[in-house]
N, C-alpha and C positions, 0 to 999 in steps of 0.2 A: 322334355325330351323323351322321343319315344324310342324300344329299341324291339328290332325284330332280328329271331334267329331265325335261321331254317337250316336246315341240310338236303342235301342230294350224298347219296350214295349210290357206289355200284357193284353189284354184285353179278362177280362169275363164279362156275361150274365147268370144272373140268369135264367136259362127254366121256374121258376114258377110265379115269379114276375114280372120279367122283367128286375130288377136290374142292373145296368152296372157298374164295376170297372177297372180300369186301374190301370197298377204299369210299372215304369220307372224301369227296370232292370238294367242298369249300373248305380254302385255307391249305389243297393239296402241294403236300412237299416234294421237291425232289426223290428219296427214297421212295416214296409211294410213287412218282411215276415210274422208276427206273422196274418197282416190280411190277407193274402191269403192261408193261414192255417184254417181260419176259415170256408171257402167255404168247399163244399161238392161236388165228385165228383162221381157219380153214373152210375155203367158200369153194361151190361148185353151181353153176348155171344149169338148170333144168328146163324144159319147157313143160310145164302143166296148164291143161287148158287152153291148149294154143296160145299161152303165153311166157315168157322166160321170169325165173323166179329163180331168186339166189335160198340155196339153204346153206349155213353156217357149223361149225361144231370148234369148240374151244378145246386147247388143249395146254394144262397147266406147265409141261417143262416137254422138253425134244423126246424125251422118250413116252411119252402119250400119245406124239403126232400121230404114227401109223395106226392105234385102236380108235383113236378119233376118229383117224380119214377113212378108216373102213364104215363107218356109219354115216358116213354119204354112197358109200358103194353099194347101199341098201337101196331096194325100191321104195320112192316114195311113198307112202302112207295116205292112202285114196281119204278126201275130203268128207266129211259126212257131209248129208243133204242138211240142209238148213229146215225148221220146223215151219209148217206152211201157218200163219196165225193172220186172222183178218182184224186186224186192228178194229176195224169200223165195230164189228160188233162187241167186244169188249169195250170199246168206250162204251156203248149200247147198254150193255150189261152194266154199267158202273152208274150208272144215269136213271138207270130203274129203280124207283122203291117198294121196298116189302110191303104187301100188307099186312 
């Protein structure tokens, strides 16, 4: 007989406080849903890129809402470019031997 564990957890971060909680998802009990119920989860619809994109922020009890929700009332945070890398010639490079 074989036995396999595993776990999943999840871990939030209150955006206002700083708060950290974690819950062990297999095997979760009641009390453990009932507190992660409690959190608040505050989404607002953006278009970036000519596209619409939800950004989130958590906030651990009613009185974090409004420092939470002001950090969606923030300008989104411009994308960095992505690094230009030509693959082909790194394989290239990796395929060459020293003399």
């Amino acid at each position: 007989m074989s036995e396999i564990m595993s776990s999943q957890k999840m871990q939030r971060t209150c955006d206002a406080c700083g708060a950290m909680k974690e819950w062990e998802l297999i095997g979760v009990q009641e009390p453990a849903i009932l507190e992660m119920q409690e959190w608040y989860l505050i989404t607002r619809a953006v278009v970036m890129n000519g596209r619409f994109e939800k950004l989130s922020v958590n906030a651990c009890c009613l009185s974090c809402v409004p420092a939470a929700a002001v950090k969606l009332a923030l300008p989104v945070p411009a994308e960095e470019p992505a690094d230009d890398i030509d693959l082909s010639q790194l394989r290239a490079a990796n395929f060459e031997q020293p003399n």
